[in-house]
C-alpha positions as CSV (number, residue, x, y, z in Angstrom):
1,X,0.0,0.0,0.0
2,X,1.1,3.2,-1.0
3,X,0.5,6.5,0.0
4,X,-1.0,9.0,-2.3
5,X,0.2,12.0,-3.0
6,X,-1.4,15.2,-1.1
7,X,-2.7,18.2,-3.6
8,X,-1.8,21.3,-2.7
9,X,-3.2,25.2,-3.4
10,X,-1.7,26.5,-6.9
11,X,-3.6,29.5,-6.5
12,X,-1.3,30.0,-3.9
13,X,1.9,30.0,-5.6
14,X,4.1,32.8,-5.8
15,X,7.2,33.2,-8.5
16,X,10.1,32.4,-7.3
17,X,9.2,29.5,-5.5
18,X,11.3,26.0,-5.3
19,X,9.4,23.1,-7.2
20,X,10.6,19.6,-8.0
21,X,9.3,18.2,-10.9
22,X,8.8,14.1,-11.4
23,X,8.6,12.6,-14.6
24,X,10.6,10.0,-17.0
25,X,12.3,11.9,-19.8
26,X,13.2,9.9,-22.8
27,X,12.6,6.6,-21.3
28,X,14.2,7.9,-18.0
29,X,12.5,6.3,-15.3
30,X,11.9,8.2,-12.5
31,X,13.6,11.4,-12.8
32,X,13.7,14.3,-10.5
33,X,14.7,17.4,-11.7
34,X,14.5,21.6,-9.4
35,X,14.0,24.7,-10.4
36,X,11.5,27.6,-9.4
37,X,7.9,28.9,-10.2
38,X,9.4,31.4,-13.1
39,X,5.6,32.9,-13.5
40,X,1.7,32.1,-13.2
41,X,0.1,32.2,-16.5
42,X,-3.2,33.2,-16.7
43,X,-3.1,31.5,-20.6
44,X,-0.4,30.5,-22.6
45,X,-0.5,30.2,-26.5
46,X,2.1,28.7,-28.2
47,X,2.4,27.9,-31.8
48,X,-1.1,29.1,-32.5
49,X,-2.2,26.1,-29.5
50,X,-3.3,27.6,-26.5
51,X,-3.4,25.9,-23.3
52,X,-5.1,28.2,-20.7
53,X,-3.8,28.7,-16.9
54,X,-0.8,27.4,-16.8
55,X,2.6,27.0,-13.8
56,X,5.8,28.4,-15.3
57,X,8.9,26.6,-14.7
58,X,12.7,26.3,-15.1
59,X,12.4,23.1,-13.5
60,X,13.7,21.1,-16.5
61,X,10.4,19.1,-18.2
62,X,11.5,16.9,-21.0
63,X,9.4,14.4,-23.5
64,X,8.1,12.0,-21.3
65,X,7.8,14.0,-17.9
66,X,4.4,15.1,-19.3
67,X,1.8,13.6,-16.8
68,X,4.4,13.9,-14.0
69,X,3.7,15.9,-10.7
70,X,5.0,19.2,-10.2
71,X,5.7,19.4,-6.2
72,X,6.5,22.1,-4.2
73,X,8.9,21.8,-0.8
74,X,6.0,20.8,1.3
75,X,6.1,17.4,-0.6
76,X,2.1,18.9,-2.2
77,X,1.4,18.3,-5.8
78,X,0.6,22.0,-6.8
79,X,0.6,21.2,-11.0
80,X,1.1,18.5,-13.8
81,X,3.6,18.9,-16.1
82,X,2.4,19.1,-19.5
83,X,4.5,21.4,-22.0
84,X,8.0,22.8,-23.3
85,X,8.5,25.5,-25.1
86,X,12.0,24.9,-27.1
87,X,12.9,25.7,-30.5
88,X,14.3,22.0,-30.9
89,X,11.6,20.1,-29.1
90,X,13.6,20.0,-25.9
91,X,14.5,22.1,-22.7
92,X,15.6,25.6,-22.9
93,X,15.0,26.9,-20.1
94,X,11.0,26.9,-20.2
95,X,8.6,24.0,-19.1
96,X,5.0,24.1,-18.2
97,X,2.5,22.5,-15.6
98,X,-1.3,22.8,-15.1
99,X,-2.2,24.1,-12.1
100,X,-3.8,21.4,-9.5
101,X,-6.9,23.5,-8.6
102,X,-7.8,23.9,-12.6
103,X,-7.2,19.9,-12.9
104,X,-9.2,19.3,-10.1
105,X,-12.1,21.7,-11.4
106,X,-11.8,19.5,-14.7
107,X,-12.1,15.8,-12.5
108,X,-15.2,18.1,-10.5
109,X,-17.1,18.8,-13.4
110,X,-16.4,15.5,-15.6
111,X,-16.1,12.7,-13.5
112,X,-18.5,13.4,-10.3
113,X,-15.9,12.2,-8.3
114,X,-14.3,15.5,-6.8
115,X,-16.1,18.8,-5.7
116,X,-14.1,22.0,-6.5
């Protein structure tokens, strides 16, 4: 039995705070990599795509880290991660997570299962 993983407030946030994000980049199993909240996006369009509120991050997110928590030092899941933004398809410097309280309004109003 495992213990889950406690969601935290990403409304309450703040740039320049220390996150750790989880993932497996290219194949990578469970990876760990640190950085800070670089800035709260209240959208974020990129290549003509937009992708709403979304958790800046230097933390580096890679292919394969997309589904991955993004945690902050009270061991909380505050976002997922979900994008890059690099010219090559790979770091530089710019990753992206969905904040926790807009995935949870999404589980709320699709699934029944959680209440915002």
């Amino acid at each position: 039995p495992l213990p889950e993983a406690r969601l935290g407030d990403s409304g309450a946030v703040k740039v320049g705070d220390w996150v750790l994000a989880f993932g497996s980049p290219f194949g990578l199993d469970q990876t760990v990599t640190q950085g800070i909240i670089s800035n709260k996006r209240e959208s974020l369009v990129v290549g003509g795509a937009s992708f709403g509120a979304m958790l800046q991050t230097d933390a580096p997110i890679n292919r394969g880290s997309s589904g991955g928590p993004l945690v902050n030092l009270k061991a909380e899941v505050i976002g997922i991660n979900s994008a890059i933004y690099g010219p090559n398809g790979v770091f530089s410097g710019m990753g992206f997570a969905i904040p926790v309280k807009r995935a949870k309004a999404f589980l709320a109003q699709n699934s029944g299962v959680l209440e915002q």
